[in-house]
N, C-alpha and C positions, 0 to 999 in steps of 0.2 A: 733539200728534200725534206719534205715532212711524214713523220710517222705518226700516220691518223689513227693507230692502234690504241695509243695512249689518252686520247682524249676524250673526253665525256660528253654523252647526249644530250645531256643537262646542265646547263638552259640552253635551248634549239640557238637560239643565236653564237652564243660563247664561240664557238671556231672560226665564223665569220668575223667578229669582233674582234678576234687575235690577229686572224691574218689580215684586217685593215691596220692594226695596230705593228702589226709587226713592219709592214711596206712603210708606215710612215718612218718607223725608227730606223731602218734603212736608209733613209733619205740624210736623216740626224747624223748617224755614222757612219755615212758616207763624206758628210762634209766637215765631221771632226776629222776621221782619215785622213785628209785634202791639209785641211789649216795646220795637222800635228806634223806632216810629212812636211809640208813648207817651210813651217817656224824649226825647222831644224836643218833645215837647209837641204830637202829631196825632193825627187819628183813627187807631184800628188800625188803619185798611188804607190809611192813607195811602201810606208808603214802596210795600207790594206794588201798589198799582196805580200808582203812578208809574214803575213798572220792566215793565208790562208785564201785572199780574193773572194770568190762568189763560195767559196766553201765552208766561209765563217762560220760557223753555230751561234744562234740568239738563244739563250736560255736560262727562259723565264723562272722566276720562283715566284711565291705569293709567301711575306711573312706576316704573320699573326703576333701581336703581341698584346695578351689578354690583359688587364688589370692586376696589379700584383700590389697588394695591404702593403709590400716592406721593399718598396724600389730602394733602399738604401742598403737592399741583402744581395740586391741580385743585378745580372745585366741581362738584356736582352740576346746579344753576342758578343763573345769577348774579343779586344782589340788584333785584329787583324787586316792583313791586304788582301786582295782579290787576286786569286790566278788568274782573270784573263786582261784581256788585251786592254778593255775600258767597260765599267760599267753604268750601263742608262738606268735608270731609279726613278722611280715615282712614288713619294711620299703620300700621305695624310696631312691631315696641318696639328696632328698631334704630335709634338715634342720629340726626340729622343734617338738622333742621329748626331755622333759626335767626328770629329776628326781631329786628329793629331799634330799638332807644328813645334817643332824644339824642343817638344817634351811637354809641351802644356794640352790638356783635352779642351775642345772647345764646340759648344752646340752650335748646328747645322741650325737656321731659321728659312721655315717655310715660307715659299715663296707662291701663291696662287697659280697654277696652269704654266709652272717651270719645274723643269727636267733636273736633278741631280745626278750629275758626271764622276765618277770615280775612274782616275787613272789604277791600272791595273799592273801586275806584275811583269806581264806578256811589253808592254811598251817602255817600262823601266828596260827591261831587257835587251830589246830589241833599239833603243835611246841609247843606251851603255851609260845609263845612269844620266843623264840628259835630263830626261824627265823621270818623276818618281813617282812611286808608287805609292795611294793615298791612306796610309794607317786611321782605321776607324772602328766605332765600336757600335753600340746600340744600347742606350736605356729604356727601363719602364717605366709605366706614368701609373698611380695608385688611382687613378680613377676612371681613367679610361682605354679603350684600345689603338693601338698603335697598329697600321699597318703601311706597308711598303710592298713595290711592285719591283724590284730589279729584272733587269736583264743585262745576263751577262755576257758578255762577245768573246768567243772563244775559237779559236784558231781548230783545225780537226787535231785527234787524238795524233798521228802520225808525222803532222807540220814540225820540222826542225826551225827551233826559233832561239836565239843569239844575238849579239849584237851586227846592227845592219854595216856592214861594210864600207859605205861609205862616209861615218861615224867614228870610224876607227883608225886611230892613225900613231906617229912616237910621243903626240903629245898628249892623245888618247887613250893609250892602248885598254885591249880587251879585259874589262870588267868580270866577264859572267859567262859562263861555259854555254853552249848549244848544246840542246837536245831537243828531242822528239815531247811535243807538249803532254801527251800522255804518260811520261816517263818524267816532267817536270810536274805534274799533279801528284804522281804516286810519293814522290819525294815529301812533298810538302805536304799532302797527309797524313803520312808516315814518319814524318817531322825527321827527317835521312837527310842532314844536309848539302846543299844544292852547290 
């Protein structure tokens, strides 16, 4: 359900333009859903209804990152994971998305009319550490602007999400407490360990 309260008249198109935008990324993560519930050994629709099914939240952000005289003073965002399930991204071809492996930071390279995927907290979880969550950060460029489009996929506020039960076993066992996703944001906000 969308709440058209929030959105702006301007430009006359802009609404229309999201919601064909939005139908296509549906399409996208509905088939990463598919191939991540597989390569782990579940039904396709395992992972998307453990997050929620058609109740998921898409939500978009728009980051701005203006020119800064002293990118060697500052970061764009500082190194962190995404609370949801996976996030879709669309870059610039200006520089300045990094990710994390072993402890080394390593820049993200633009790729023309391709999608950057970030595994998210919600799927480590719900994986039982299976798959993981993709530590990243954001720099700035001293001469030009940097923007990015995420969208983040988000399970609803009240969704109990845990590791999936068929994941879980003696030579598995449970990784990571269930709770209500709302009550795992407030945590991790709040930096309340989880």
């Amino acid at each position: 359900m969308i709440n058209y309260k929030f959105w702006p008249s301007n430009p006359p198109n802009y609404r229309e333009a999201n919601e064909k935008y939005t139908e296509a990324l549906r399409k996208v993560a509905d088939k990463l859903f598919r191939s991540l519930s597989l390569g782990l050994g579940l039904k396709e629709s395992d992972l998307r209804e453990a997050v929620g099914g058609d109740n998921l939240e898409y939500m978009l952000k728009i980051n701005y990152y203006p020119p800064c005289p002293r990118p060697d003073l500052a970061l764009g965002v500082v190194a962190h994971t995404d609370m949801s399930t996976f996030t879709i991204l669309v870059p610039n071809d200006v520089p300045g998305l990094q990710v994390c492996r072993e402890g080394h930071w390593y820049d993200v390279k633009y790729i023309p009319d391709a999608l950057i995927v970030h595994i998210g907290d919600q799927l480590e979880i719900l994986s039982n550490g299976k798959i993981k969550a993709v530590l990243h950060r954001t720099t700035v460029n001293k001469e030009k602007t940097r923007m990015s489009w995420p969208v983040f996929l988000e399970p609803p506020a009240d969704q109990e999400i845990g590791p999936h039960p068929k994941l879980v076993d003696e030579g598995n066992p449970v990784k990571y407490k269930t709770k209500k996703f709302g009550e795992y944001v407030y945590c991790k906000l709040n930096k309340i360990p989880q």
